[in-house]
C-alpha positions, 0 to 999 in steps of 0.5 A: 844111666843111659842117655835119653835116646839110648833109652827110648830106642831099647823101647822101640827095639823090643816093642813087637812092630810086626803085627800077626798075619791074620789081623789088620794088614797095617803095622801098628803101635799103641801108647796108652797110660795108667794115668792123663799126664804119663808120658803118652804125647812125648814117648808118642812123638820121640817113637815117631821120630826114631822110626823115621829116621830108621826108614819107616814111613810113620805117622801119628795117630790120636783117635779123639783129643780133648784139649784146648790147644789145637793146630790149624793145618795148611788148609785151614782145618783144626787139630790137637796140638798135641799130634801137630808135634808128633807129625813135626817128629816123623817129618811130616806135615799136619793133617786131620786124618791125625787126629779125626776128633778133637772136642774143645771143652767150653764150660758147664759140661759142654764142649764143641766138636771137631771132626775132621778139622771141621766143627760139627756142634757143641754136646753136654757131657752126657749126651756126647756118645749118644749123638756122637759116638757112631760118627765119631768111630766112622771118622776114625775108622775112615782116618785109619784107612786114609792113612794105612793107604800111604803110610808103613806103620802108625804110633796111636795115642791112648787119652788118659787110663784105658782102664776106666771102667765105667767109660770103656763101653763107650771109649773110642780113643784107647783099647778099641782102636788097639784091637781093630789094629791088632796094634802091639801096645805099650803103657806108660806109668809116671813113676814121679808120682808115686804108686807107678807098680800099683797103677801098673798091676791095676790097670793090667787086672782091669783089662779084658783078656784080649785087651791085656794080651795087646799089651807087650811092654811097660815104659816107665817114664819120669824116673829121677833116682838111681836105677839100680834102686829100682831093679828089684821092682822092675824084676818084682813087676815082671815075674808078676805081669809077665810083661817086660819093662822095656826102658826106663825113661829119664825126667825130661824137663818142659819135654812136651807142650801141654794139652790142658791148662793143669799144666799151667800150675805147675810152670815156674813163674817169675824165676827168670833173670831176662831183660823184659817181663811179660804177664800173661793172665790165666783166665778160667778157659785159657785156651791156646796158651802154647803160643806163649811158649817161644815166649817162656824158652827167650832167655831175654823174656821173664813169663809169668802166669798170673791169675785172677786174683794174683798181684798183676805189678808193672811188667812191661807187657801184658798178654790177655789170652784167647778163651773158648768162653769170652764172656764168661772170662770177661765176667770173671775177671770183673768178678774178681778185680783184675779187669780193674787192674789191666785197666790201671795198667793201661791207664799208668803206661799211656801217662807214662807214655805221654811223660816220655813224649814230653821229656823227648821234646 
């Protein structure tokens, strides 16, 4: 199999760059997936990063982000991490114009809002596009502007499946901000979760026709097998969809910082053999938590995720992580008896402490 970089550049080599004449005069690529968790932020930021190399001045672009983890710019304004990454790809510094809206899920249905790095209010689930929807697509709109002015070409990143059918009336994040650039687009499916041919054909068919027409390659992201096992599909997907599968992706292992605290069940804990051992406890609202990752990557550093009613044992420190809902976590670590645990550990390492003092003397 080719190298990774082998493989992401063929992507970018037959993803039509040049959009036509008679639409948005600013050059553009759309990544959306069949599915959260294709592949988006990652092939996002290696395109990036390729394309500047190459010369282009490009940036990234995720109209709305919802996630937990966020960046703070130089100037004191709020982003996903996520596009923090992406612009450290294309060279760049971070700024808001990346990504104009970033909702912050706090519990219950609700979630704070950020516009432009600034917090505009907090809004239940089903009220969030009827008070924030027109605003929103302005501060896009405006971002894209921003950015057009001083950039050759932007990467925009979908959220999820552009293909959620009771959601696409009100979507601000995939296909919209595809067609107000005319942006040539390509999907990503995950192939290690099984069905990869299925999720493509069906998010293909639930596109509107000018919709799919944007679409110019398929990515197949994750793969772990023999590729020429999988040639006969890529052929079947083809001369079916009419679309080209551009490359096939390599499984990239702990490739990207995740964007929600999912990801956190599927990190390997405790399997380690480093010289300290961390405990981090993963409480309900975990947010921010990709600030432990210089922590995970420490040879020296064993890092374990320990929940709630998990085992919390003797590690030589514990991290209680910050929360969009403190008093919540707070009551559920109560709830379910790790409050006592921390408590113990604090009062076991200040004897021990103490018992070392005194040896000392």
């Amino acid at each position: 199999m080719r190298s990774h970089l082998q493989c992401l550049q063929s992507l970018v080599a037959a993803t039509d760059l040049i959009i036509p004449k008679t639409g948005n005069p600013m050059k553009a690529i759309m990544v959306v997936g069949t599915t959260s968790h294709a592949g988006k932020s990652l092939l996002t930021a290696a395109i990036c990063r390729i394309l500047s190399r190459q010369g282009w001045r490009v940036t990234p672009f995720k109209g709305q982000n919802m996630a937990l983890n966020s960046y703070v710019t130089v100037n004191g304004r709020e982003m996903g991490y996520a596009q923090a990454v992406q612009a450290w790809a294309a060279g760049l510094n971070p700024r808001v114009e990346m990504n104009p809206i970033l909702l912050k899920p706090q519990g219950d249905m609700t979630s704070q809002v950020i516009m432009k790095g600034r917090v505009v209010g907090k809004a239940e689930a089903a009220n969030y596009y009827r008070d924030y929807f027109e605003m929103g697509w302005q501060a896009i709109v405006q971002s894209l502007k921003v950015l057009a002015s001083e950039f050759d070409l932007v990467v925009c990143e979908g959220a999820g499946s552009p293909a959620e059918i009771n959601l696409k009336h009100r979507d601000l994040t995939n296909m919209r901000v595809a067609k107000h650039l005319n942006a040539s687009t390509l999907l990503v499916v995950d192939i290690d979760r099984g069905g990869a041919f299925a999720h493509v054909v069906g998010t293909l068919e639930l596109l509107e026709p000018e919709e799919r027409a944007l679409i110019k390659g398929v990515a197949i992201n994750k793969f772990r097998g023999q590729k020429s096992l999988l040639d006969p599909g890529i052929e079947w997907l083809e001369e079916r969809t009419g679309i080209p599968v551009v490359a096939v992706i390599p499984w990239l292992e702990n490739a990207f910082p995740a964007e929600d605290s999912l990801s956190l069940l599927e990190r390997r804990s405790g399997q380690q053999t480093g010289e300290i051992n961390i405990a981090v406890i993963r409480t309900p609202r975990i947010s921010n938590f990709t600030d432990f990752d210089p922590l995970d990557s420490e040879p020296t550093v064993n890092l374990t995720y320990v929940g709630p009613k998990g085992d919390l044992g003797y590690p030589d420190a514990v991290i209680i992580p910050g929360s969009k809902t403190t008093i919540s976590d707070l009551l559920y670590l109560q709830k379910t008896g790790m409050a006592e645990k921390i408590k113990d550990y604090v009062a076991g390492a200040v004897q021990l402490w103490a018992s070392a003092a005194v040896f000392k003397c």
